[in-house]
MOPAC internal coordinates of N, CA, C and O (Angstrom, degrees):
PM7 1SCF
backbone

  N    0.0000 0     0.00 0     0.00 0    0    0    0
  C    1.4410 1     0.00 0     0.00 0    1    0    0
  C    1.5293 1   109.45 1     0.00 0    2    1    0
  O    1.2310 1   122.34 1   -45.03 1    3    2    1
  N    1.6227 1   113.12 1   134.97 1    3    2    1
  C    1.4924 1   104.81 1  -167.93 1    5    3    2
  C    2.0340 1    95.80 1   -95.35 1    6    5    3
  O    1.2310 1   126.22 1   -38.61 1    7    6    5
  N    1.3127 1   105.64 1   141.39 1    7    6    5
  C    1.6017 1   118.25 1  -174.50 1    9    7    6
  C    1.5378 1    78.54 1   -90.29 1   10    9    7
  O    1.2310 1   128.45 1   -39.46 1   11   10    9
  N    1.4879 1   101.34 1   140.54 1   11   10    9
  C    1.3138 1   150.15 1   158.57 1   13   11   10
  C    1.7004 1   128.16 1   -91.41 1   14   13   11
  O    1.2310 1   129.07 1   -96.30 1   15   14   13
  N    1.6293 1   100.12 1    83.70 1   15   14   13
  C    1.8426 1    93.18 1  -171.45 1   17   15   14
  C    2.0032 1    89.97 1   -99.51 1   18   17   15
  O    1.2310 1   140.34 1   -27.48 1   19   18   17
  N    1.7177 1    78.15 1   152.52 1   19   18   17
  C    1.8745 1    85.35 1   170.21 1   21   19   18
  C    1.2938 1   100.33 1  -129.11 1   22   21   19
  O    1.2310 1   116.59 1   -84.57 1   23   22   21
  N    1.4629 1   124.10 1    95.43 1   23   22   21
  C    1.3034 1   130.72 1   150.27 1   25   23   22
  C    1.3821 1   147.46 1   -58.52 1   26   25   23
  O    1.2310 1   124.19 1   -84.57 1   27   26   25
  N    1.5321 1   109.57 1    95.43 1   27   26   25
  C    1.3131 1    91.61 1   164.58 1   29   27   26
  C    1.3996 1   131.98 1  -139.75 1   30   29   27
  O    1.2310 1   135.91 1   -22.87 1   31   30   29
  N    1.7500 1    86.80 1   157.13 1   31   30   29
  C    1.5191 1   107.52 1  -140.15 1   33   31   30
  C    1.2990 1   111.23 1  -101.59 1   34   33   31
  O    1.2310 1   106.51 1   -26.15 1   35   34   33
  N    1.1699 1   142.68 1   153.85 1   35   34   33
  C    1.3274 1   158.15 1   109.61 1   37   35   34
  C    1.0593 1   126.27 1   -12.90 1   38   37   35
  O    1.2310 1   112.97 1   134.54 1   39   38   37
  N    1.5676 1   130.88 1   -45.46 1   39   38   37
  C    1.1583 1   122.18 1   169.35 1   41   39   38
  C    1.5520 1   142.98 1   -61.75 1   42   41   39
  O    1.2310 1   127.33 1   -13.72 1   43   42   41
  N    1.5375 1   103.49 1   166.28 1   43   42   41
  C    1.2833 1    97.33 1  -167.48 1   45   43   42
  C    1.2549 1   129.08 1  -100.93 1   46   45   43
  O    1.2310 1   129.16 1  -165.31 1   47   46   45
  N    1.5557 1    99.95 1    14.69 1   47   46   45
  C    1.2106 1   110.11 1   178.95 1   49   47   46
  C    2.1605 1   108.73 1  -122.90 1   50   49   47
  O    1.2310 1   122.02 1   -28.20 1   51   50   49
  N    0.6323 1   113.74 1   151.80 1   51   50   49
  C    1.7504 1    97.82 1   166.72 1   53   51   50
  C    1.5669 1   111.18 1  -126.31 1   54   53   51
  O    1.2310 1    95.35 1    45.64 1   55   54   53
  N    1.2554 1   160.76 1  -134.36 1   55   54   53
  C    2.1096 1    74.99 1   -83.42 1   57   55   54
  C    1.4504 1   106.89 1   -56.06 1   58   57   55
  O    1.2310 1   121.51 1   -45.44 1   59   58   57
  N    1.6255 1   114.71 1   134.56 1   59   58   57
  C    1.4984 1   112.09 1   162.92 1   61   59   58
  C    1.4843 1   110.70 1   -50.46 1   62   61   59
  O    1.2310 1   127.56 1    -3.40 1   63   62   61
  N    1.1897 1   103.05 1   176.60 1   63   62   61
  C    1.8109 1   121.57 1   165.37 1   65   63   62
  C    1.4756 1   104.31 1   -73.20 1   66   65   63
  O    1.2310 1   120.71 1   166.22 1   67   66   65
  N    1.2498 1   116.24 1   -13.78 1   67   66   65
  C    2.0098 1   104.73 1  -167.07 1   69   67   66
  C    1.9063 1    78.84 1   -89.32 1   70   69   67
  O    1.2310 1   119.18 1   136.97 1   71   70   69
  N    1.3239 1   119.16 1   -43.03 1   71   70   69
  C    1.6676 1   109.37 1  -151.24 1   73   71   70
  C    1.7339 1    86.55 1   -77.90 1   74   73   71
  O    1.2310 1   102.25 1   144.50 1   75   74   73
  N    1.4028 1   150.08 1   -35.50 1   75   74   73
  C    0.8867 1   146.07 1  -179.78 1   77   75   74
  C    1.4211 1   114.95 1   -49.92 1   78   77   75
  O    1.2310 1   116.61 1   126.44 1   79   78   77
  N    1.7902 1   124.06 1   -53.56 1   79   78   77
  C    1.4323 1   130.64 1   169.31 1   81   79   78
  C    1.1962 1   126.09 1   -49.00 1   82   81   79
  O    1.2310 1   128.93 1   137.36 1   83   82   81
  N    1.9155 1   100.40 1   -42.64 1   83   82   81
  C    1.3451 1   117.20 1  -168.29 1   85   83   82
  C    1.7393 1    94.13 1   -71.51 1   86   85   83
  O    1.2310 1   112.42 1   150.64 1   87   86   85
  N    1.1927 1   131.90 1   -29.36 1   87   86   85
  C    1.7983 1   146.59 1  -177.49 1   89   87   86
  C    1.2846 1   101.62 1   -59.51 1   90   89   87
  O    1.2310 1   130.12 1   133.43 1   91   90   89
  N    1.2419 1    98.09 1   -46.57 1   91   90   89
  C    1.7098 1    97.58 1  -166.18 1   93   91   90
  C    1.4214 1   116.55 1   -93.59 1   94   93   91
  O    1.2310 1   126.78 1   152.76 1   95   94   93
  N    1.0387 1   104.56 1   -27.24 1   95   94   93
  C    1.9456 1   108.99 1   143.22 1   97   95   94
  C    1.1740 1   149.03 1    13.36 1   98   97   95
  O    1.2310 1   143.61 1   106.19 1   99   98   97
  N    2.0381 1    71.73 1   -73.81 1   99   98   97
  C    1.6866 1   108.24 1  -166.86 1  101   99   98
  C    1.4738 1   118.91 1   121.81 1  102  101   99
  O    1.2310 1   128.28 1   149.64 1  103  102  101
  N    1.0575 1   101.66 1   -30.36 1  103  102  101
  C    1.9376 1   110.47 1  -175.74 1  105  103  102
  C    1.5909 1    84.52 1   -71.29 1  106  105  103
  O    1.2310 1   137.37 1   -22.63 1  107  106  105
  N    2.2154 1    83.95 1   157.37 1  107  106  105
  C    1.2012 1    86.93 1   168.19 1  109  107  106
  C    1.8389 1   108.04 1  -105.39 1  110  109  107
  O    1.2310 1   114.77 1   -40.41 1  111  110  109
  N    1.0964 1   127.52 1   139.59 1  111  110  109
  C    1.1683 1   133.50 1  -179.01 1  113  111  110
  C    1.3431 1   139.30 1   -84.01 1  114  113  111
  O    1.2310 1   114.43 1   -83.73 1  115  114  113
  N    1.3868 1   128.15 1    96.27 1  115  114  113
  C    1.5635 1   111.97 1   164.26 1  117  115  114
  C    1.5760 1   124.49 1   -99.59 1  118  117  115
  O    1.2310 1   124.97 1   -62.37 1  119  118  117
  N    1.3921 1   108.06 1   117.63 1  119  118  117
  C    1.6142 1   111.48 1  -171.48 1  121  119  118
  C    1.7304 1    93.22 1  -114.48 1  122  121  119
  O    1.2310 1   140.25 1   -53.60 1  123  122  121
  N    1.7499 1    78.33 1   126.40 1  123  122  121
  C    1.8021 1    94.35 1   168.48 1  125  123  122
  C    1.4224 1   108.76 1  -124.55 1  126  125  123
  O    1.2310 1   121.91 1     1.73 1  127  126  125
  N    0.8067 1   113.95 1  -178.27 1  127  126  125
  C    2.0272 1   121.96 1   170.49 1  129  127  126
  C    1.3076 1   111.91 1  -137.30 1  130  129  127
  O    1.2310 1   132.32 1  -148.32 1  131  130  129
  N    1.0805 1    93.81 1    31.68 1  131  130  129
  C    2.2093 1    98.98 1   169.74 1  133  131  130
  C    1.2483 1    98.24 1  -146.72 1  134  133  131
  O    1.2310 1   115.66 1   -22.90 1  135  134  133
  N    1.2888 1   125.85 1   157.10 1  135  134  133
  C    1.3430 1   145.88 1   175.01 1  137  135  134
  C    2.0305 1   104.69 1   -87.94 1  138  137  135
  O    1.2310 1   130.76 1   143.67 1  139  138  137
  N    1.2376 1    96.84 1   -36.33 1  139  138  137
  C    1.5750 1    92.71 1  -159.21 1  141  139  138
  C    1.7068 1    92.21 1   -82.89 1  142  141  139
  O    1.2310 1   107.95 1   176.60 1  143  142  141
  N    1.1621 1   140.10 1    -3.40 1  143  142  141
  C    1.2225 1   102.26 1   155.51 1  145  143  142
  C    1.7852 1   123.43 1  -123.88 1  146  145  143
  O    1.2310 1   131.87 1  -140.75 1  147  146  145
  N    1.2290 1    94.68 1    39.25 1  147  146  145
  C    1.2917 1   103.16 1   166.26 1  149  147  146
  C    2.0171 1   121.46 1   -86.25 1  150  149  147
  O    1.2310 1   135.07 1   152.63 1  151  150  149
  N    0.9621 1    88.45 1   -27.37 1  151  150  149
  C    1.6814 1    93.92 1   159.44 1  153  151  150
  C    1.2393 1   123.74 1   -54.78 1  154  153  151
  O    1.2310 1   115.95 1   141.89 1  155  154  153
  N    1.5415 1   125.30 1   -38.11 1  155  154  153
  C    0.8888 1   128.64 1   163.70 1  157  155  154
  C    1.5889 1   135.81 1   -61.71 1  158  157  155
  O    1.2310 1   125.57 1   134.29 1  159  158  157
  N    1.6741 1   106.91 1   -45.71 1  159  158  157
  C    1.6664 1   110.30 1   141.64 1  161  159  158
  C    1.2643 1   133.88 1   -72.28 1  162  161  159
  O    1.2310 1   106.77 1  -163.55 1  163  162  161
  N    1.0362 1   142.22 1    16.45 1  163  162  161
  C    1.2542 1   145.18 1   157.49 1  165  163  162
  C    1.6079 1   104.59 1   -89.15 1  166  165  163
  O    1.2310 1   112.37 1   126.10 1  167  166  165
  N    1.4554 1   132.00 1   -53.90 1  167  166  165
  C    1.5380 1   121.35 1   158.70 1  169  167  166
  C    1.0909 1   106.44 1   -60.33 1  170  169  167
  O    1.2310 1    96.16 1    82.15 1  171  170  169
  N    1.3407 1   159.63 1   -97.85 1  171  170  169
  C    1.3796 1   131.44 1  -153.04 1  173  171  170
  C    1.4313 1   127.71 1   -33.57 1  174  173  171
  O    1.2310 1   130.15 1   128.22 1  175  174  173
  N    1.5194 1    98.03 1   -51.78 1  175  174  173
  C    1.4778 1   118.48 1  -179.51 1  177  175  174
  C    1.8917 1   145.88 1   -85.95 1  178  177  175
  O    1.2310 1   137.12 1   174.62 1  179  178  177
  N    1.0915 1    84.43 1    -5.38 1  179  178  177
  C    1.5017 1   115.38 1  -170.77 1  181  179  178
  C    1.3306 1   106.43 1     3.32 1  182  181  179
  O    1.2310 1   119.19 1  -109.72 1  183  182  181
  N    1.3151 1   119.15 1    70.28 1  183  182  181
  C    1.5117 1   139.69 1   162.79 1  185  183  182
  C    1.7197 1   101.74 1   -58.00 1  186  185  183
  O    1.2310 1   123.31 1   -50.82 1  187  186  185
  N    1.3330 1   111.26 1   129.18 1  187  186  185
  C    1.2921 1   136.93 1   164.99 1  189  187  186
  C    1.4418 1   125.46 1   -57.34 1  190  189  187
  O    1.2310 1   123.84 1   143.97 1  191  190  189
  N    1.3262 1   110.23 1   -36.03 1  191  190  189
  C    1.5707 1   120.16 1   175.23 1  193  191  190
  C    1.3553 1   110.22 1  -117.17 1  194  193  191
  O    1.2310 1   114.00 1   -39.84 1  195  194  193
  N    1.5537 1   128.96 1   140.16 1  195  194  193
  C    1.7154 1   113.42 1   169.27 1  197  195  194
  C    1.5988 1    89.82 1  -142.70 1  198  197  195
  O    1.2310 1   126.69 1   -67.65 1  199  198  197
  N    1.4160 1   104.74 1   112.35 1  199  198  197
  C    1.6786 1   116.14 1   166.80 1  201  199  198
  C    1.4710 1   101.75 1   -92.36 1  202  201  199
  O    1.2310 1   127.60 1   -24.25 1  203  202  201
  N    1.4646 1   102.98 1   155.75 1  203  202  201
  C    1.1007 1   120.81 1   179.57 1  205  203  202
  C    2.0473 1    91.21 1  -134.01 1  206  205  203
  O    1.2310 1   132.64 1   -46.82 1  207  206  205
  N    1.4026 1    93.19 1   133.18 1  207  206  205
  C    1.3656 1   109.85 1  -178.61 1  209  207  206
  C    1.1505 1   116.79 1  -139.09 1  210  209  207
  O    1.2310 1   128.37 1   -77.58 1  211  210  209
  N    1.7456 1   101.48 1   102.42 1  211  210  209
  C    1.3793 1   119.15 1  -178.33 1  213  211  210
  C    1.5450 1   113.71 1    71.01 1  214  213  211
  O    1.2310 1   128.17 1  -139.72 1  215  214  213
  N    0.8365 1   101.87 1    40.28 1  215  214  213
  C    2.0198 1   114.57 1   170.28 1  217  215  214
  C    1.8159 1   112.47 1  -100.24 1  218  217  215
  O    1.2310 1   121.33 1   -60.11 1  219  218  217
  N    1.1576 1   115.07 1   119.89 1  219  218  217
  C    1.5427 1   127.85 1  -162.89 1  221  219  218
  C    1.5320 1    79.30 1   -91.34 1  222  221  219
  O    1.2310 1   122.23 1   131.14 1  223  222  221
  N    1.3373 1   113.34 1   -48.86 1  223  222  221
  C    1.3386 1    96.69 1  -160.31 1  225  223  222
  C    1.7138 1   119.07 1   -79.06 1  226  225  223
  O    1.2310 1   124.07 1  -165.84 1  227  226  225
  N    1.3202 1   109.79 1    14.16 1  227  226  225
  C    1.5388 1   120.69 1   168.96 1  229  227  226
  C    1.2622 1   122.75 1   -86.22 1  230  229  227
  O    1.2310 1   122.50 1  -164.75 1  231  230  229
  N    1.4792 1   112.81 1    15.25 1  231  230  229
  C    1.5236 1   134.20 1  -174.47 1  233  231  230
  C    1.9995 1   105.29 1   -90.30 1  234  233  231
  O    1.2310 1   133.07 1   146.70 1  235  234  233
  N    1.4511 1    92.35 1   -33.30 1  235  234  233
  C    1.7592 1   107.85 1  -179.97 1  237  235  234
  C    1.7502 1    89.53 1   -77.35 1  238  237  235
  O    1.2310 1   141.43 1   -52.33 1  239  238  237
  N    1.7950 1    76.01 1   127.67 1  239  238  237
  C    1.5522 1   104.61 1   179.38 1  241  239  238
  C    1.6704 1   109.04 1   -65.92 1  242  241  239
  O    1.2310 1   124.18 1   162.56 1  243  242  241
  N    0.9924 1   109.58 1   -17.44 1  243  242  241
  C    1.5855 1   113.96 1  -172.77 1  245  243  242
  C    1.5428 1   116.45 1   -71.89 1  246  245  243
  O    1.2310 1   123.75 1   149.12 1  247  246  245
  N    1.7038 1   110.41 1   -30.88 1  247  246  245
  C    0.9397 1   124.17 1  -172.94 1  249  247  246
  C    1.7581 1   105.24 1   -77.79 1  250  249  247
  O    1.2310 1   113.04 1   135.11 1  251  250  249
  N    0.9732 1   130.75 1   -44.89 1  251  250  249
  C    1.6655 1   131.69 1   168.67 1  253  251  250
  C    1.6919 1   108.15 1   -53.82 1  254  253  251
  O    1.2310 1   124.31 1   145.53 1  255  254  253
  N    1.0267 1   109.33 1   -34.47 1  255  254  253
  C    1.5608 1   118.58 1   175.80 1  257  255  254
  C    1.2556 1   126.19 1   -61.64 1  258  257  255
  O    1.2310 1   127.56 1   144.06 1  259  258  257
  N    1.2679 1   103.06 1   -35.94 1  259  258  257
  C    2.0090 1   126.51 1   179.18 1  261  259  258
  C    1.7144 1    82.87 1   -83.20 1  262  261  259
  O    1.2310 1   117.55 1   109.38 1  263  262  261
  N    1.4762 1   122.26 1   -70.62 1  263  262  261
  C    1.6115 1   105.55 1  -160.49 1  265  263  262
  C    1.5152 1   107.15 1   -33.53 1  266  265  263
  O    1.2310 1   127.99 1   129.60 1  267  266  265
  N    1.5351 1   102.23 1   -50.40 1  267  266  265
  C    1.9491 1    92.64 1  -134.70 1  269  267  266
  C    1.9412 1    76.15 1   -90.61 1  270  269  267
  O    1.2310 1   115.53 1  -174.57 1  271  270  269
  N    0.7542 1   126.09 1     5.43 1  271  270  269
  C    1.6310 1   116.53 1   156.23 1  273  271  270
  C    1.2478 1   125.99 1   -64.21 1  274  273  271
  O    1.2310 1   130.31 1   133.94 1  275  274  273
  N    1.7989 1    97.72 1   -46.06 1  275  274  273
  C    1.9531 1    92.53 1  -174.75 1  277  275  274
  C    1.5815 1    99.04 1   -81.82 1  278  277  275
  O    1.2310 1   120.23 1   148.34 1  279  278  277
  N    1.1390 1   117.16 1   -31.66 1  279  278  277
  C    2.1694 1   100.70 1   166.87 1  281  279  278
  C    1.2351 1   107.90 1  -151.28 1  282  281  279
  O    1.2310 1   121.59 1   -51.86 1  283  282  281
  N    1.4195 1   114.57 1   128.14 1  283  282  281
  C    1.3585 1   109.92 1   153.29 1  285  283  282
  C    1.4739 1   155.16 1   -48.52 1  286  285  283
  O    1.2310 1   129.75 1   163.48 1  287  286  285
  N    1.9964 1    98.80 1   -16.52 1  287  286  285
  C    1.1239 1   132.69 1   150.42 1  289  287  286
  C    1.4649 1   128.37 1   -40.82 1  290  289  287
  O    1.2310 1   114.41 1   132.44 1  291  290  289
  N    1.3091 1   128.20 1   -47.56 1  291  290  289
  C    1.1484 1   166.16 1   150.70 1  293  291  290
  C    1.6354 1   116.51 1    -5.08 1  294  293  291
  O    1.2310 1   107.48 1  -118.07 1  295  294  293
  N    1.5508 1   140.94 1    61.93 1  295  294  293
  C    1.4711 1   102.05 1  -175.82 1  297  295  294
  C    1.5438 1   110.42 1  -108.32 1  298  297  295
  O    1.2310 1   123.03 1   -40.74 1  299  298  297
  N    0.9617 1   111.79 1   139.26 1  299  298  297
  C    1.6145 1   142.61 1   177.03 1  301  299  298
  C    1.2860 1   102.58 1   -65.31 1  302  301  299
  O    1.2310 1   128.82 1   -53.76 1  303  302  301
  N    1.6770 1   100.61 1   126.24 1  303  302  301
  C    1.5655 1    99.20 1  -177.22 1  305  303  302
  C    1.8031 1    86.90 1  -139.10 1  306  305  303
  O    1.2310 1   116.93 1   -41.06 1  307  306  305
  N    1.1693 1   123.45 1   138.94 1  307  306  305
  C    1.6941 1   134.15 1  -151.19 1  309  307  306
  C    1.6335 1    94.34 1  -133.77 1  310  309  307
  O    1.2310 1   124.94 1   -64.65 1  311  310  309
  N    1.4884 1   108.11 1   115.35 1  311  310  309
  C    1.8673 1   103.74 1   174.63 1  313  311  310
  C    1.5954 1    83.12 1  -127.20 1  314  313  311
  O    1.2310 1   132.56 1   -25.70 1  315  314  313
  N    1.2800 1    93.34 1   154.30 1  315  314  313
  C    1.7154 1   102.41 1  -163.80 1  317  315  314
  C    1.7451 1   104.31 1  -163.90 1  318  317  315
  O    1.2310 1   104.12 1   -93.27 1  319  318  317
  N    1.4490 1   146.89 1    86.73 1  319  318  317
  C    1.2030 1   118.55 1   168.99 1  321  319  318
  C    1.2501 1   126.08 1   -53.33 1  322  321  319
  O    1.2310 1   124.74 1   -32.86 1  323  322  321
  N    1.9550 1   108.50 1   147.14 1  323  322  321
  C    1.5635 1   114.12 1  -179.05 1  325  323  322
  C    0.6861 1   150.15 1     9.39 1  326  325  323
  O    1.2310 1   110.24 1   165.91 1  327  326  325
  N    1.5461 1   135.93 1   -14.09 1  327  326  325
  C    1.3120 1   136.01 1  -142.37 1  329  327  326
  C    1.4377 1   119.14 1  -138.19 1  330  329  327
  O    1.2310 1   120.20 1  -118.76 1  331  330  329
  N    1.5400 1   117.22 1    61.24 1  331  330  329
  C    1.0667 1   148.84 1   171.09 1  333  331  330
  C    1.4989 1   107.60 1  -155.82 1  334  333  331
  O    1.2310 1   122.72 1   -35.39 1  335  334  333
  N    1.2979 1   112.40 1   144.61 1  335  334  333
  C    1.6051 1   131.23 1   178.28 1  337  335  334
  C    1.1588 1    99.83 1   -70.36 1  338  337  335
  O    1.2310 1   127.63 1   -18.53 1  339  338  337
  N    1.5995 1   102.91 1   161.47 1  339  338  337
  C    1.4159 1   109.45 1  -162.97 1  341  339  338
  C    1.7272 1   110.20 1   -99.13 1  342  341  339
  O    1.2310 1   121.06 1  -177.46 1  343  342  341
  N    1.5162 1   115.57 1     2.54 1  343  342  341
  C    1.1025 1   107.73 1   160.01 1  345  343  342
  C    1.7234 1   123.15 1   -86.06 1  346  345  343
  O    1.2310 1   127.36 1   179.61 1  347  346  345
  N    1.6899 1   103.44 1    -0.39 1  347  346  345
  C    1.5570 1    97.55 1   173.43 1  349  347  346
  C    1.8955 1    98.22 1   -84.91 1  350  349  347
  O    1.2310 1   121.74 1   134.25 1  351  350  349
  N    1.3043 1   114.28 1   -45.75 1  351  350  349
  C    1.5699 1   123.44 1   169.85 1  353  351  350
  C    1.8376 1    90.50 1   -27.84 1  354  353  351
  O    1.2310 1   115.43 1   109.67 1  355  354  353
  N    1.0310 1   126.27 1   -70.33 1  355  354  353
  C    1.4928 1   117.70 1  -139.31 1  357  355  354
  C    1.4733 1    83.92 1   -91.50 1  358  357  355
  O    1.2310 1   108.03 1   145.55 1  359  358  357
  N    1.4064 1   139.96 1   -34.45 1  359  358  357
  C    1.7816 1   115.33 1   170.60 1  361  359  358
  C    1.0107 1   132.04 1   -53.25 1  362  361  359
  O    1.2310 1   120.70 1   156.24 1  363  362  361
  N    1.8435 1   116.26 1   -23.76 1  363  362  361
  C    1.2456 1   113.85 1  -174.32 1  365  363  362
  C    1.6250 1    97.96 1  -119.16 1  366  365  363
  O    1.2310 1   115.51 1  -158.27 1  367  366  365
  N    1.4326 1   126.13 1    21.73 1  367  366  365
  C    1.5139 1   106.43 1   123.54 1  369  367  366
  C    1.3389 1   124.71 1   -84.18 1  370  369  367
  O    1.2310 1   115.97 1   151.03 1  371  370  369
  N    1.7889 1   125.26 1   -28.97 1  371  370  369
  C    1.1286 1   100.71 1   171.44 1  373  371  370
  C    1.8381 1   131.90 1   -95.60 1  374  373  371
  O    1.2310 1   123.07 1  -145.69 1  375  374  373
  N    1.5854 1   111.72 1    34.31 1  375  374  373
  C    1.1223 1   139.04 1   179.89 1  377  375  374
  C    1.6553 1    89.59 1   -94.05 1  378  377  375
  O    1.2310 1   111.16 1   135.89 1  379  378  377
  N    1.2605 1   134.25 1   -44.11 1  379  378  377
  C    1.2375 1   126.99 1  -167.79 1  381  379  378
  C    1.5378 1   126.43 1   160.19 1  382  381  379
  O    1.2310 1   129.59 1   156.79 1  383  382  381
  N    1.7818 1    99.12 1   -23.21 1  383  382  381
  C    1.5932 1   113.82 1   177.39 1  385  383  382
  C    1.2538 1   114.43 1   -31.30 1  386  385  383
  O    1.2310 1   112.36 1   -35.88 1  387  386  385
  N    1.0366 1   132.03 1   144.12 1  387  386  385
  C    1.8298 1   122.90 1   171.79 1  389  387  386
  C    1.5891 1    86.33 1  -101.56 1  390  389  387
  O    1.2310 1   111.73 1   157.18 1  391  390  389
  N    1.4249 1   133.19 1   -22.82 1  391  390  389
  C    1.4139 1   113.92 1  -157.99 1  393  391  390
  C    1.5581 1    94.18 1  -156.66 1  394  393  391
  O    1.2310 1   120.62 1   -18.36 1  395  394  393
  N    1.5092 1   116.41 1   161.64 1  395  394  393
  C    1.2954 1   103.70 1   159.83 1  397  395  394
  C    1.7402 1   106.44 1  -147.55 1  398  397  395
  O    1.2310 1   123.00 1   -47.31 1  399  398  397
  N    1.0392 1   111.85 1   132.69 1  399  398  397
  C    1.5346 1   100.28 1  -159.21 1  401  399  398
  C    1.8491 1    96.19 1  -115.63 1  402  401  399
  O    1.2310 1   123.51 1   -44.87 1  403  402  401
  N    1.3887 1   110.88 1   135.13 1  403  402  401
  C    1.3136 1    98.45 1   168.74 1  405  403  402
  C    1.8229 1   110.21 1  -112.72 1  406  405  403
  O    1.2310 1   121.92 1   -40.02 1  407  406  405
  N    1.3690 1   113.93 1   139.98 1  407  406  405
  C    1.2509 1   147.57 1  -177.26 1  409  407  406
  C    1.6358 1   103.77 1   -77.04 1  410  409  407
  O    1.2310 1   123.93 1   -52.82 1  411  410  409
  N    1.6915 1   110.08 1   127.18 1  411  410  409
  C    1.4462 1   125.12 1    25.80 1  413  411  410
  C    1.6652 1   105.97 1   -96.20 1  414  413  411
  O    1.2310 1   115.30 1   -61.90 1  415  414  413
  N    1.1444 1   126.52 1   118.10 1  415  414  413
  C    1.7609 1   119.23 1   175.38 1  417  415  414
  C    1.2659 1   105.68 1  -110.79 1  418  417  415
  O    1.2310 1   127.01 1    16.10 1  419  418  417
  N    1.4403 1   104.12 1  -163.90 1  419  418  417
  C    1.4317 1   104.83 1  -137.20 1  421  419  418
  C    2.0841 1    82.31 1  -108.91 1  422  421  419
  O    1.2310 1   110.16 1   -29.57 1  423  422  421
  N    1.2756 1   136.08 1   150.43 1  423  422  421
  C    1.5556 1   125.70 1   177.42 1  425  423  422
  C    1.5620 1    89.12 1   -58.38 1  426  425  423
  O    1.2310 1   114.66 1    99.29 1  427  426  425
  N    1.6185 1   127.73 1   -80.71 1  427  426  425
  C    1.1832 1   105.66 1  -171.61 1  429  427  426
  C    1.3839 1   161.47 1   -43.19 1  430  429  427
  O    1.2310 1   128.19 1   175.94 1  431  430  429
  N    1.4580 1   101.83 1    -4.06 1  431  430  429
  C    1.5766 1   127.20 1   141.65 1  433  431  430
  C    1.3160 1   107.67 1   -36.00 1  434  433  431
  O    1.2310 1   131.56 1    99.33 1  435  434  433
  N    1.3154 1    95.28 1   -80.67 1  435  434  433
  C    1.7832 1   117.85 1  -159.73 1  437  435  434
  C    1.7585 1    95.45 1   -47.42 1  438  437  435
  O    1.2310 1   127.76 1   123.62 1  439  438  437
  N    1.4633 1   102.67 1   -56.38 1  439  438  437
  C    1.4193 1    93.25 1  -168.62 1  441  439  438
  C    1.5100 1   113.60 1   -63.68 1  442  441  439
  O    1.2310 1   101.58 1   156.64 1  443  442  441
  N    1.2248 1   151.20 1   -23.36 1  443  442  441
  C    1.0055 1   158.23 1   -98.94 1  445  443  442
  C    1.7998 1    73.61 1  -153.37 1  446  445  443
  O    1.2310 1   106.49 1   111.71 1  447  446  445
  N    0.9222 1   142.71 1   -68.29 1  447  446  445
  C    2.0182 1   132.10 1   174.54 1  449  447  446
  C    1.4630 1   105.98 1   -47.36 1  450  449  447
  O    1.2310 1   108.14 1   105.09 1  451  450  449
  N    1.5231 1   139.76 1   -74.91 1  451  450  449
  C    1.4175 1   141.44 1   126.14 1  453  451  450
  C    1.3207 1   119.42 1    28.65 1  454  453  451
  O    1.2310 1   120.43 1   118.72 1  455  454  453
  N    1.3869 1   116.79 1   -61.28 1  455  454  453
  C    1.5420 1   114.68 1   163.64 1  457  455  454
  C    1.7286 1   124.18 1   -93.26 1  458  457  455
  O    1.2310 1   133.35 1   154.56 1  459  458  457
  N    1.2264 1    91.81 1   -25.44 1  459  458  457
  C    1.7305 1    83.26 1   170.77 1  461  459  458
  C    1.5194 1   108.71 1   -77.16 1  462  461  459
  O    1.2310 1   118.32 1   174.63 1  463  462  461
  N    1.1773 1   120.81 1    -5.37 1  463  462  461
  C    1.5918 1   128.61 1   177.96 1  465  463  462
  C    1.5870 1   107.02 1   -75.75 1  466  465  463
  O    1.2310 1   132.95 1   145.92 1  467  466  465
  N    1.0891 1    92.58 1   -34.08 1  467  466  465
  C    1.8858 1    99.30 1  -145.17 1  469  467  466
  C    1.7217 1   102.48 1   -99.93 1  470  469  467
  O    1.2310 1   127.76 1   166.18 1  471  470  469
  N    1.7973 1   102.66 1   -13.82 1  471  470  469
  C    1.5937 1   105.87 1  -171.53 1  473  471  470
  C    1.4437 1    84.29 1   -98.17 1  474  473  471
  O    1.2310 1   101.22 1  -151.92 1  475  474  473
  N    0.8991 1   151.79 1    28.08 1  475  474  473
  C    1.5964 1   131.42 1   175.80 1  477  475  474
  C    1.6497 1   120.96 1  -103.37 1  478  477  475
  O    1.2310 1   120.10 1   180.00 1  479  478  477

């Protein structure tokens, strides 16, 4: 079965370097740089994993609320460097995060959360 990640990115270029690794992988990849139309691939597409990389605005509790609304299928994996307190870290695992990874890490991290996500 091919895993379905929906990335989105921060960067300023697309495909980022994370959706390129995550490509070469094996996953199949959708990298956007907006939030508002990722709702829309997640119903068509119902990707299994959806990282968010480097999104400030994934700190609003509302936004974990909309994910795990459109599927329960769905796990949320959050990479973010340092620079948020660690009581926003622990709201938005218990908002819905399955993971929260802080940057710069290592790819086999990432991949290595990715599969414990995806074997369950």
């Amino acid at each position: 079965m091919e895993i379905k990640i929906l990335l989105i990115d921060n960067s300023a270029e697309l495909p980022s370097e994370l959706a390129v690794m995550l490509f070469d992988a094996g996953y199949h990849v959708y990298n956007i740089a907006c939030q508002e139309d990722c709702f829309e691939i997640i119903q068509a597409n119902n990707p299994e994993i959806i990282i968010f990389n480097n999104f400030s605005e994934t700190n609003n509790p509302e936004i974990f609320k909309k994910f795990k609304g459109v599927s329960e299928k769905n796990h949320i994996i959050f990479i973010s460097e340092n620079v948020y307190p660690e009581n926003k870290i622990k709201q938005n695992l218990e908002l819905g995060a399955d993971s929260y990874i802080l940057s710069p890490f290592n790819d086999e991290d990432l991949l290595l959360h990715i599969s414990s996500k995806t074997s369950q």
